[in-house]
C-alpha positions as CSV (number, residue, x, y, z in Angstrom):
1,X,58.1,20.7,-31.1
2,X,60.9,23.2,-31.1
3,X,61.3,25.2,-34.4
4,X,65.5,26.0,-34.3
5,X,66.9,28.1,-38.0
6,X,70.1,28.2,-39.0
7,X,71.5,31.0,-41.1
8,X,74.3,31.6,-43.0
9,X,75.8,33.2,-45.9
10,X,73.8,31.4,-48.4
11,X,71.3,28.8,-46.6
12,X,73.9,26.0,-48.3
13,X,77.1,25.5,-45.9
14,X,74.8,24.6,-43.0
15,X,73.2,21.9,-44.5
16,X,75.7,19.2,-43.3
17,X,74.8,20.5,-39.9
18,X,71.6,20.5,-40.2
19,X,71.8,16.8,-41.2
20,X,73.7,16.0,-38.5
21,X,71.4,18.2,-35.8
22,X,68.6,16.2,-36.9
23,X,70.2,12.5,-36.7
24,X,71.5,14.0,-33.0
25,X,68.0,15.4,-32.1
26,X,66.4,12.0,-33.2
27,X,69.0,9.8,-31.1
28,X,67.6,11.4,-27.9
29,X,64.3,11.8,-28.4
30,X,64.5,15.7,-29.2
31,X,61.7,16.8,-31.3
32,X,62.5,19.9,-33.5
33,X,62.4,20.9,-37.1
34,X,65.6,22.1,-38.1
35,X,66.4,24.3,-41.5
36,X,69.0,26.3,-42.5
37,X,68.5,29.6,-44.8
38,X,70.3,32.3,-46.1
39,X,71.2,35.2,-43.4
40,X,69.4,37.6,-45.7
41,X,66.0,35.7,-45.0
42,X,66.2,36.5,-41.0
43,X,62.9,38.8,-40.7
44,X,60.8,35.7,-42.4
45,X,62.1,33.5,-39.6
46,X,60.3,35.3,-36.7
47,X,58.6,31.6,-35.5
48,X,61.7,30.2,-34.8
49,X,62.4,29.5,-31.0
50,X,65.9,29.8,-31.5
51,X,68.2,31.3,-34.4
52,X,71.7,30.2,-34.7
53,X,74.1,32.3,-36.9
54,X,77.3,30.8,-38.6
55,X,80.8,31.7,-38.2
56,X,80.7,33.2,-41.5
57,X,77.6,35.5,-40.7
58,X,78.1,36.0,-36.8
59,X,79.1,39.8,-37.5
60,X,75.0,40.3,-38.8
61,X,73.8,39.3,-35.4
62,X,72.9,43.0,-34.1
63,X,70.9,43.4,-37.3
64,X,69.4,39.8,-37.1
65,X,67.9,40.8,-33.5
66,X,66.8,44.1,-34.9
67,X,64.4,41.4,-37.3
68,X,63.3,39.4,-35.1
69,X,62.5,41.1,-31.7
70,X,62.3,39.0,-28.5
71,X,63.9,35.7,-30.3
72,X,66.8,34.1,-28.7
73,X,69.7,34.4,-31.3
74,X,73.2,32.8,-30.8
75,X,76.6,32.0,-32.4
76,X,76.9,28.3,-33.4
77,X,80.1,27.4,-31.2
78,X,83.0,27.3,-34.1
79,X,84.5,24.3,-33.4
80,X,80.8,22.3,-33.5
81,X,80.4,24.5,-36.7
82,X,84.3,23.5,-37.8
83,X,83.7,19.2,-36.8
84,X,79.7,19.7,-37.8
85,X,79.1,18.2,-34.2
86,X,75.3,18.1,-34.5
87,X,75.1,16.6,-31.0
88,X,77.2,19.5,-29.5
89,X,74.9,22.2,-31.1
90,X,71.7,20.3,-30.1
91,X,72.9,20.7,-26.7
92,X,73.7,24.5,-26.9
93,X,69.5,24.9,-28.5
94,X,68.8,22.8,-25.3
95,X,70.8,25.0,-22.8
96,X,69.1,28.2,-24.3
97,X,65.7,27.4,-24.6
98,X,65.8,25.8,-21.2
99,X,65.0,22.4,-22.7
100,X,68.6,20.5,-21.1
């Protein structure tokens, strides 16, 4: 089971996403556990096999690596964040962990 975090500027705008990750992730057999936190929480995320940041925090992303040495950590793709397109973002987690 893939462990996949989403940050952003409080841990609250992503939720919708996350929502719609999970229904996505369930609809093709994906199994992950999916949360979103508050960009200030990176360093206690250091499990996570993937990190996504959100528009609003991409510009913490060199200091986001910095906490969390050796993870993969991406932008969410702004127009998936924009039209919450779970299913696009859950193919992006896919592509980048190899899992596709």
């Amino acid at each position: 089971m893939r462990k996949i975090v989403l940050l952003c500027a409080a841990g609250m705008s992503t939720s919708l996403l996350v929502n719609k990750m999970k229904a996505a992730a369930a609809d093709e057999g994906y199994e992950c556990d999916i949360a979103a936190f508050p960009v200030a929480t990176a360093k206690d995320h250091a499990d996570a096999d993937i990190i996504l940041l959100g528009p609003q925090v991409r510009f913490a992303k060199g200091k986001v690596q910095g906490e969390v040495p050796g993870k993969i950590v991406q932008d969410i793709d702004m127009q998936a964040y924009g039209t919450m397109n779970g299913k696009k973002v859950i193919a992006q987690v896919k592509k980048a962990l190899g899992d596709a």
